[in-house]
N, C-alpha and C positions, 0 to 999 in steps of 0.2 A: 565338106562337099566341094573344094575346090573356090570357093569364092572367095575373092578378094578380103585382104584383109588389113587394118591399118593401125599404126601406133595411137597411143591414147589421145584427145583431143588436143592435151596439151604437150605432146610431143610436138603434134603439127606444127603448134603455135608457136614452138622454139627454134623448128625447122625454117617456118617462114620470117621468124626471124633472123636469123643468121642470113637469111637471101635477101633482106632488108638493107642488108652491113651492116646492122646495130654494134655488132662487134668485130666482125670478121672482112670487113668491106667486103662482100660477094656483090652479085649483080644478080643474080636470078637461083631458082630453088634450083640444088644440083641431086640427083637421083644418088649419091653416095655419100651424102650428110649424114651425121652422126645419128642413130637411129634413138639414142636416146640424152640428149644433152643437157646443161644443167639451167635450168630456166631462172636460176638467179643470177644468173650471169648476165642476162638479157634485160636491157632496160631500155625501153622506146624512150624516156623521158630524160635522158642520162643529164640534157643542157640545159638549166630549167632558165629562165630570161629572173632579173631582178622583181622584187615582190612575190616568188612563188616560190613555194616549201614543198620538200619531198613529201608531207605529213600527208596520213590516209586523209581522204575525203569522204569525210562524215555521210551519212545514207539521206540524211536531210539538210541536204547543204544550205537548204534556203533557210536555215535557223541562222545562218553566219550574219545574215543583217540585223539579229535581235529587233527584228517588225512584227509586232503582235497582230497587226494587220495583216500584212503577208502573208505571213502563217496561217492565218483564221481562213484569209481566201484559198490558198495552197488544201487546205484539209477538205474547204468545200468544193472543194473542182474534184480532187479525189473521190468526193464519196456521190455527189450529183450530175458528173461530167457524163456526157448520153453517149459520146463514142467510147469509153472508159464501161459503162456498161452491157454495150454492144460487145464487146472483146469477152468481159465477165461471161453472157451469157455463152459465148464460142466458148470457152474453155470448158462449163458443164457439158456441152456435146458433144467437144470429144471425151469428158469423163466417161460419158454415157458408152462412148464408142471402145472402150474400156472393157467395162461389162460385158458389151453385145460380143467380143473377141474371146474375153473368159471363160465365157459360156460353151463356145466352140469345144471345148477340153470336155466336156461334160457329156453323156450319153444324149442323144437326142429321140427324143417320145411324143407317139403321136396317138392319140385316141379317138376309136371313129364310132358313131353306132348312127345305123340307116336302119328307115322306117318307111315301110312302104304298103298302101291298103290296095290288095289286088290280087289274081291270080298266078303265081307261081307253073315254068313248064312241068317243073314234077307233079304239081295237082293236075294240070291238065293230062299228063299223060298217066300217071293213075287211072283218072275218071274217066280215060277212053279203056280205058282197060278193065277195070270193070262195069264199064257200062255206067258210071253215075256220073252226077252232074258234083262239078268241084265249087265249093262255095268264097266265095271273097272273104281275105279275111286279116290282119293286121299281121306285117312279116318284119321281124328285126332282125337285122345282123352290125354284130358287136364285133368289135377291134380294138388288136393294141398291139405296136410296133416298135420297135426297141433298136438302136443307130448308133455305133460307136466309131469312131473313126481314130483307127491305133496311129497313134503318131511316132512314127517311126523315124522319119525323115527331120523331125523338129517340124514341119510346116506351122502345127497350130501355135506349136511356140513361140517361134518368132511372128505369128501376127500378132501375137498377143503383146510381144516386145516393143512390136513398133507401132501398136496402138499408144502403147506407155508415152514411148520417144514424142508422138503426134501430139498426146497432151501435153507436154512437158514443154513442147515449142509452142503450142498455142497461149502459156503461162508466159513462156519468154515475151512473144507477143505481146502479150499484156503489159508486161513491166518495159516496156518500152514504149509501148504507148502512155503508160502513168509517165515513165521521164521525159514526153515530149510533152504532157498535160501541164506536167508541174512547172517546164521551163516556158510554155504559151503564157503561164497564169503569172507567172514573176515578170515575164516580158512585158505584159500587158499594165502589171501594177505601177513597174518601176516607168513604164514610157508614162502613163498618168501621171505617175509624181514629176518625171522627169520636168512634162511639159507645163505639171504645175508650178512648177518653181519657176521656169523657163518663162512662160507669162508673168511670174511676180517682181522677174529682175527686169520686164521690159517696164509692168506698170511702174517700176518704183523707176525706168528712166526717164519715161513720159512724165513724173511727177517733177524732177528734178529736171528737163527739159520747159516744161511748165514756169516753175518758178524762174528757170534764167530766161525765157519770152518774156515774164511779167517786170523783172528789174529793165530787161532791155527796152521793153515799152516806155518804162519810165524815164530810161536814160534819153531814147530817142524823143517824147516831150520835151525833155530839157533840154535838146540841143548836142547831147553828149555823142550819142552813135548816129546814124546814118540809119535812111529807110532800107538801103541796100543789107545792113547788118541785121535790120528787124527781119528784113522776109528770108534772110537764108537761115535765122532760126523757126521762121513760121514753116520752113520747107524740113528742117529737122523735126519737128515735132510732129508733122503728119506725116513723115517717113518711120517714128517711132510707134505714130496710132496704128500704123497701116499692117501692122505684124499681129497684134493682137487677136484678132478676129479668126485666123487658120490656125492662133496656136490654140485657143478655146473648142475652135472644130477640131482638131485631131487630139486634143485630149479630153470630149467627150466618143472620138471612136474608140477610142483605145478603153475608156468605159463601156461601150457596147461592147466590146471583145471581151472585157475580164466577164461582163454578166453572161456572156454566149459560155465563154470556158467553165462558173461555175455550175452552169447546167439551170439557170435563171431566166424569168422573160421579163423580169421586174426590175427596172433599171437602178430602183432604188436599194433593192433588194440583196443586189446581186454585183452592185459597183462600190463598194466600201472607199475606194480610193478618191470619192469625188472632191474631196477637200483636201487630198495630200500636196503640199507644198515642198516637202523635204526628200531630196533623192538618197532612200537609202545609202548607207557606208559602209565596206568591210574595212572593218578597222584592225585587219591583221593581215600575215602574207596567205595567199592563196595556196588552201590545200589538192595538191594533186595526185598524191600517191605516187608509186613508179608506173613501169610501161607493163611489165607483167601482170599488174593486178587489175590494169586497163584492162587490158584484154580478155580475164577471166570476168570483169564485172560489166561487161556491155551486154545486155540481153540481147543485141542484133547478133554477136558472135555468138552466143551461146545459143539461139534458132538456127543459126546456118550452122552448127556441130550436128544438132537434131535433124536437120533434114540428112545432113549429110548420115548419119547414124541411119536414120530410118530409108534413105534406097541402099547402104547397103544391107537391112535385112529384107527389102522387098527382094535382091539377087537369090536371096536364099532361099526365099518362098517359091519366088518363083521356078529355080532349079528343083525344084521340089517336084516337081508337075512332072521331071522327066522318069522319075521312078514310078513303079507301082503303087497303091495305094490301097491299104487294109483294114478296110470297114468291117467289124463284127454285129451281126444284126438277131435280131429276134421277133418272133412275132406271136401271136393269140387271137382267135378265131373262133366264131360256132358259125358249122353250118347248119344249124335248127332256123326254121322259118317263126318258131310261135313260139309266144315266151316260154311257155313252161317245160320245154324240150333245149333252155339257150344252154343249161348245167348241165344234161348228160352227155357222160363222158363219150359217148359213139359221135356227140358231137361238135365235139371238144375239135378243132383244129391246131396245129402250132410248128414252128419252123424255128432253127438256131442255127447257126451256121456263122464262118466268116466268107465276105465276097472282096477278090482281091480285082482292080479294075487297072488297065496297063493301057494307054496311047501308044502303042504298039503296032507295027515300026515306022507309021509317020511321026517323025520326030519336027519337023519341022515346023510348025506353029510354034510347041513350045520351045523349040531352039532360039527361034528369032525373039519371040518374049523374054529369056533369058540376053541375047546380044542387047534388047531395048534397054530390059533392067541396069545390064552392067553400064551401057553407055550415060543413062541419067543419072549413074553415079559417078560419073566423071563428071558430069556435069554442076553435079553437088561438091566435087571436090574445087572445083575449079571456082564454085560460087563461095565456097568458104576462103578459098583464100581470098579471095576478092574484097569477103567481107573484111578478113582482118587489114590488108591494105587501106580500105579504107577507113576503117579506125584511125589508125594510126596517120590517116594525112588528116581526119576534120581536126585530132589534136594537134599534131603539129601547126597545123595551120590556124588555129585558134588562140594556141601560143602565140603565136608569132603575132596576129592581127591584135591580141593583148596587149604584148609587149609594144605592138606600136602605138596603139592608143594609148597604151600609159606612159611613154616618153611624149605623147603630143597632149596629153592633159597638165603633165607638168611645166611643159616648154609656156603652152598659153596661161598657165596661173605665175607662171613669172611675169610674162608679158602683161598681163593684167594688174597685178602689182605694178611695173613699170611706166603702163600708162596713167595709173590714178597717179602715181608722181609727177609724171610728166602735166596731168590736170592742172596738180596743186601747184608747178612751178607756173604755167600759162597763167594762172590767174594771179597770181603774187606777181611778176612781169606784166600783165595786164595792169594790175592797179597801178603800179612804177611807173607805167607809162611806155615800158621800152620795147611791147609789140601792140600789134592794132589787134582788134576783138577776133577777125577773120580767124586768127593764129589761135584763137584760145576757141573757138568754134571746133574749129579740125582737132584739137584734142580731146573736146567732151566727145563728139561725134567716134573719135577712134575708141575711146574709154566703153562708149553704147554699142560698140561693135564686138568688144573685147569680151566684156561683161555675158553678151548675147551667146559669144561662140563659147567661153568658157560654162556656159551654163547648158546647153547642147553638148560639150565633151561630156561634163560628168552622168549625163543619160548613156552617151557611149559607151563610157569605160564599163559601167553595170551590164550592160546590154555584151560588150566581150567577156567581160566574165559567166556572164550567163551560157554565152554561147558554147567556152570552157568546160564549166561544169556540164553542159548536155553534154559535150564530146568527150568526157571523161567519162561519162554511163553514170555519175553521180544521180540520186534519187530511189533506186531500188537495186537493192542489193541480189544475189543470187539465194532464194531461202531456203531454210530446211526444208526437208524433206516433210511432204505436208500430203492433202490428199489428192492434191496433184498428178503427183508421180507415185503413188502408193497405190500397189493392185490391188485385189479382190483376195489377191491369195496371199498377202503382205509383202509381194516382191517388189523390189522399185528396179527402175531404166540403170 
């Protein structure tokens, strides 16, 4: 009928990339791009930074820390998380809306029967006519009406398509809200553990601040140090206490969070991490897959295919409105007032026919609902790319914020190595004699500092990878064909 029409979704997706420069350095999508070009040519991921493998990215990446906790919580946020089941229940409604579309294809029947106790005009006008009195008396009438509406035009067809399309994104929906679930529930665990650790390397500074207050006490009884050297460890070791207490409070919120995400009001219930002290490890290079398979595995690009899919069959529906329209009807009737007159045949009524209906020749309502249609599907064109652009900048960009966290997690585990050295020589030179205490002070103190930030990277680095895997679409794969997108009549989108 004239409506627009578009190469497959993953032509687009090759198209916008080449206007990406993936390969071709362009700058913007050009209207004479190859209409059908080879999409393994195309790799968003082409430079990958050290530590990351082209390898597919497994559907449940959060098994790569081998944390039987993790997991246990990851599975219960999946099965009791309440915005997870809010989505669950959207997608039976538009199943439903499914149905109610199929049904459209199918005759429509309507059965009536009216009862009414009373005088009828034909009794009265009998009874003036012979002079008698007409008596009250119980009057039915039975119906049944038979509605087909010939699809000729495709119309019910395509509603019927783009009911399919509607579920099918409201599915995407869903798997994307489970890969924002699953990455809230590892963010929440690993910050817990993060900041459990993170308190254990301060208590264990406080202890070791501790004990060098207590020798120092002892030295300054005997004349050896100075009160000036006693209080500027008494000022380290309440600068050491004084952290403690916000990192206990933000790593009992981050256990409110994991009990909120598993769908829990039970703190004890629902925060299994209250005793983690070790920050998960991947102990191998990060898998990312290429750039191609990003973009087919992101359920946000695979909704905005679907919207875009379904306005352009609303164009067509709606062009639909411009032609005539071919309903075949039927009907069944008695006009007998009393039951036992409802079967003969003298009163037998009935009607078959087809009736064809034409908007005929104002054309302009539906003209302009067709310029709406087509324009909201520019508008979906224009949303789809969008989406894939930004695909591919949260990876890019996640890469990158990776790669710099993990050249600054390594920088400071040198450094921290370096400064325990540097301890160990301060205090060998302290007992020598050949610096004053102040000198071996400023190195514990930088060692407490080191130790602190290095224990804060390693929550980082987890937390960029996390952020990776979400921007990869890792956690829900695109799945078969299920009863999802499966009609009533076995046809799928």
């Amino acid at each position: 009928m004239g409506s627009p029409s578009f190469p497959p979704w993953h032509g687009r997706l090759a198209l916008l990339g080449i206007a990406l420069a993936l390969s071709a350095g362009c700058s913007s999508w050009v209207a004479h791009a190859p209409a059908q070009p080879h999409p393994e040519r195309i790799n968003a991921l082409s430079h990958l930074p050290q530590g990351v493998s082209a390898q597919a990215l497994p559907e449940r990446w959060w098994q790569l820390y081998n944390d039987p906790q993790l997991d246990a919580l990851v599975q219960q946020a999946l099965l009791h998380n309440r915005d997870l089941a809010a989505a669950q229940a959207h997608v039976q409604a538009m199943l439903a809306g499914i149905m109610q579309a199929d049904a459209e294809r199918w005759p429509a029947t309507q059965a009536s029967l009216g009862a009414a106790y009373g005088k009828t005009a034909d009794d009265q006008t009998l009874a003036k006519a012979t002079d008698s009195h007409a008596p009250s008396e119980w009057a039915f009438n039975p119906g049944m009406e038979l509605a087909y509406q010939v699809d000729v035009w495709g119309q019910v067809q395509r509603t019927i398509e783009r009911a399919q399309v509607q579920a099918a994104a409201a599915q995407d929906a869903e798997d994307l809200l489970r890969i924002t679930v699953v990455a809230q529930t590892t963010r929440a665990y690993v910050n817990a553990c993060a900041l459990g650790a993170r308190a254990k390397v301060q208590r264990h500074s406080l202890d070791v601040v501790g004990r060098s207050l207590a020798l120092i006490d002892r030295q300054r009884q005997a004349g050896v140090v100075t009160d000036l050297e006693y209080t500027c460890m008494q000022a380290l070791q309440g600068e050491t206490l004084a952290l403690l207490p916000m990192l206990e409070a933000r790593r009992q919120a981050a256990l409110y969070e994991l009990a909120m995400l598993t769908g829990v009001a039970d703190l004890e219930q629902g925060a299994g991490a209250a005793t983690c002290e070790v920050v998960p490890q991947l102990n191998a290079e990060l898998p990312v897959g290429d750039g191609w398979q990003l973009l087919a595995r992101r359920p946000d690009i695979r909704q905005a295919e679907r919207a875009l899919q379904a306005a352009t069959l609303q164009v067509d529906i709606v062009q639909a409105d411009l032609y005539p329209k071919v309903t075949f009807g039927a009907s069944v009737s008695s006009s007998a007032n009393r039951p036992h007159e409802l079967g003969n045949s003298s009163a037998v009524m009935f009607g078959i026919g087809p009736l064809i209906t034409w908007q005929f020749p104002n054309w302009r309502a539906n003209r302009a609902r067709v310029k709406q249609a087509r324009a909201l599907e520019q508008v979906e064109v224009a949303q789809f790319e969008a989406s894939v652009l930004k695909a591919l900048k949260e990876v890019r960009q996640a890469l990158a914020l990776y790669d710099g966290e993990r050249q600054r997690h390594a920088a400071l585990s040198q450094a921290l190595d370096s400064s325990r050295h540097a301890y160990r020589l301060a205090q060998f030179n302290y007992d020598a004699g050949s610096i004053d205490f102040l000198d071996v002070l400023d190195s514990e103190r930088e060692l407490i500092r080191l130790q602190a930030t290095r224990a804060d990277a390693d929550g980082q680095l987890l937390q960029r990878q996390i952020s990776l895997f979400q921007a990869l679409g890792g956690g829900w794969q695109p799945s078969a064909p299920t009863h999802a997108y499966t009609t009533f009549s076995g046809t799928q989108p």
